[in-house]
N, C-alpha and C positions, 0 to 999 in steps of 0.2 A: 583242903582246897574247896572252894566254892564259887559256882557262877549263879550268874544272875541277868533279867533283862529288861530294859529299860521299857519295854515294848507291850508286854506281857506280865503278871503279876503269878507265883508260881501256884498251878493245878485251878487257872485262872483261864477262860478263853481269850484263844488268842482271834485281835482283832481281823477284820477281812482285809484290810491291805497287806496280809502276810499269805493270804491264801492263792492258790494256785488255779480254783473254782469257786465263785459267791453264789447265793442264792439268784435266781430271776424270778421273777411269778412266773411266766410266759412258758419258761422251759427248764422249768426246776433249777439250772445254773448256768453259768455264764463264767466267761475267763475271766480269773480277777489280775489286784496289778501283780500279785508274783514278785513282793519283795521281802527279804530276808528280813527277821527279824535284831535287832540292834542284843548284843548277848557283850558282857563280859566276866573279869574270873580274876580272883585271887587266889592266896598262898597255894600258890605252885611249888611242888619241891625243889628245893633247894638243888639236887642233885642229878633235876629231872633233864633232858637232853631234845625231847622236842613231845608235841600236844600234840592231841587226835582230837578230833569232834564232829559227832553222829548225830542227826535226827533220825530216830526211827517209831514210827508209830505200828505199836502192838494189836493194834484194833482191827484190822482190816481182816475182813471175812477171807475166808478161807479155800472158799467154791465163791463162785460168781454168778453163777447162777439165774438165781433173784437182782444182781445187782442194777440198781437203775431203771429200774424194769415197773412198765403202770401197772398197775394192782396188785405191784409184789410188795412184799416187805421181808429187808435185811433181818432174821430175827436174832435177841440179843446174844441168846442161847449160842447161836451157830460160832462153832471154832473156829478161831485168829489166829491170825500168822502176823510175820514182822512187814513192813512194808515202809523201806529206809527212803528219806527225803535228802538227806545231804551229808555229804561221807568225805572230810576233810583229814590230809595224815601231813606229817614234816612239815608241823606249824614250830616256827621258831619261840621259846619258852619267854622270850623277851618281848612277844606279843601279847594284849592285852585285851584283846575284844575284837570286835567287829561291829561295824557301823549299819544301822536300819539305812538296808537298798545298796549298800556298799557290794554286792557280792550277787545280787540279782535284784532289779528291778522291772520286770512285766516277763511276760510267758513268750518261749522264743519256741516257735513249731519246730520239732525233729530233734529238739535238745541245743543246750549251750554246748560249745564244744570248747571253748578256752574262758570260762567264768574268771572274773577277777578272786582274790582272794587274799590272806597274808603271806608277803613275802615270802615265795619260796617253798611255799603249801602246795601240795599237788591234789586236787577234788577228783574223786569217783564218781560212779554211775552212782543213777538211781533207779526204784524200780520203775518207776514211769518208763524206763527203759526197754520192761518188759510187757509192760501193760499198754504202752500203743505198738506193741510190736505189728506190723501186719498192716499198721493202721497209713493210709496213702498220703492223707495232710499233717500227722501227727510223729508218725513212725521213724524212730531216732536213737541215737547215743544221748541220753539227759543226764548232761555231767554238772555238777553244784548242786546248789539248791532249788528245790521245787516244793512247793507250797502244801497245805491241806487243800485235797479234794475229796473228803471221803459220802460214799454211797446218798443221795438224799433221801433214800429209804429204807436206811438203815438205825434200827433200833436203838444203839452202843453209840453212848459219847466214844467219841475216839482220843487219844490223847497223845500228845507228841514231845518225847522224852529228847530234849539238848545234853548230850552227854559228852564231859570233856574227861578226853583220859591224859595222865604224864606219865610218859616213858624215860627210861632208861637207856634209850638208844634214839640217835639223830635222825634217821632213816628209816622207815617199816617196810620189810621188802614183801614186797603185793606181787601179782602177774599184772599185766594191759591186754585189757580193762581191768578195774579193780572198782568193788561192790564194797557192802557191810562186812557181808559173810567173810569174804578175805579178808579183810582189815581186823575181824574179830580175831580170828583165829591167828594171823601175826603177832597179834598183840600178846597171845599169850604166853606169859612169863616174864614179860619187862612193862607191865603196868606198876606206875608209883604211887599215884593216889587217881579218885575220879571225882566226878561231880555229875549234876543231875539237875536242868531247871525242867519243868512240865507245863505246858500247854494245852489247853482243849481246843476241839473244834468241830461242829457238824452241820452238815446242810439240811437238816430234815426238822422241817417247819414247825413242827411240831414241839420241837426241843432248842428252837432257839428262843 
């Protein structure tokens, strides 16, 4: 099985109209347009009964700390955790891709709550979900896809893994709401085969 995107080139950055936050001079970042990137996928199994597909980028600092913050700096050293962008499960197997902006086109404050998507696919949270929790113009359910934002002062390329799995089963049974972390843990034992395209991406001026 293998995907791929038209958008992005793989372990290749991914360009800013797929990001969630651009550079600004003025104020380090700015909202960007927030559109999904254009992905598709061959030899699917044969046998397989319906697709999963995860962004989740590994980079994201660990403590927050420093994040953001004048005269800090992200260091590269500091331990990463996962931090999932788009969590799609009950994609029908006779689906072939998805279209750049088809499934999100610009940043919607408090979260998308019904994102388009392939027929009959149900999309998760993400953790943006949890990261403007609290927050009074931001603070939401962020269901679909949501873009790279990561730290502008942070050391680490971040990198953002598209990963598609084929299951064995039509259905992944999740709780509502439903994350990575659930999705991961359902899947286990009826994954067929997966695949993997990689994107980069970061704000920190220095590194781009």
């Amino acid at each position: 099985m293998n995907i791929t995107s038209k958008s992005f080139n793989h372990n290749q950055p991914i360009p800013d109209e797929f990001a969630f936050c651009v550079p600004d001079p003025a104020s380090h970042v700015k909202l960007g347009r927030n559109r999904n990137p254009q992905l598709s996928w061959t030899g699917v199994p044969a046998e397989a009964r319906s697709l999963v597909l995860i962004c989740v980028d590994p980079d994201v600092p660990s403590v927050g700390t420093d994040v953001n913050k004048e005269g800090c700096t992200v260091k590269e050293s500091l331990r990463r955790c996962d931090f999932y962008h788009w969590v799609v499960i009950d994609i029908p197997v006779s689906c072939k891709g998805v279209e750049a902006g088809a499934c999100s086109d610009g940043v919607t404050p408090r979260g998308k709550q019904n994102p388009p998507g392939p027929k009959g696919s149900k999309q998760g949270v993400t953790n943006y979900t949890d990261w403007f929790a609290g927050d009074h113009d931001m603070g939401g359910a962020y269901h679909g896809y949501d873009g790279p934002a990561p730290p502008w002062n942070d050391e680490r390329l971040h990198h953002y893994h598209f990963r598609l799995f084929a299951l064995d089963i039509a259905h992944l049974d999740v709780p509502s709401p439903f994350g990575g972390p659930e999705v991961i843990k359902a899947m286990n034992g009826h994954i067929l085969a997966q695949a993997e395209v990689v994107g980069t991406y970061t704000l920190n001026p220095k590194m781009r």
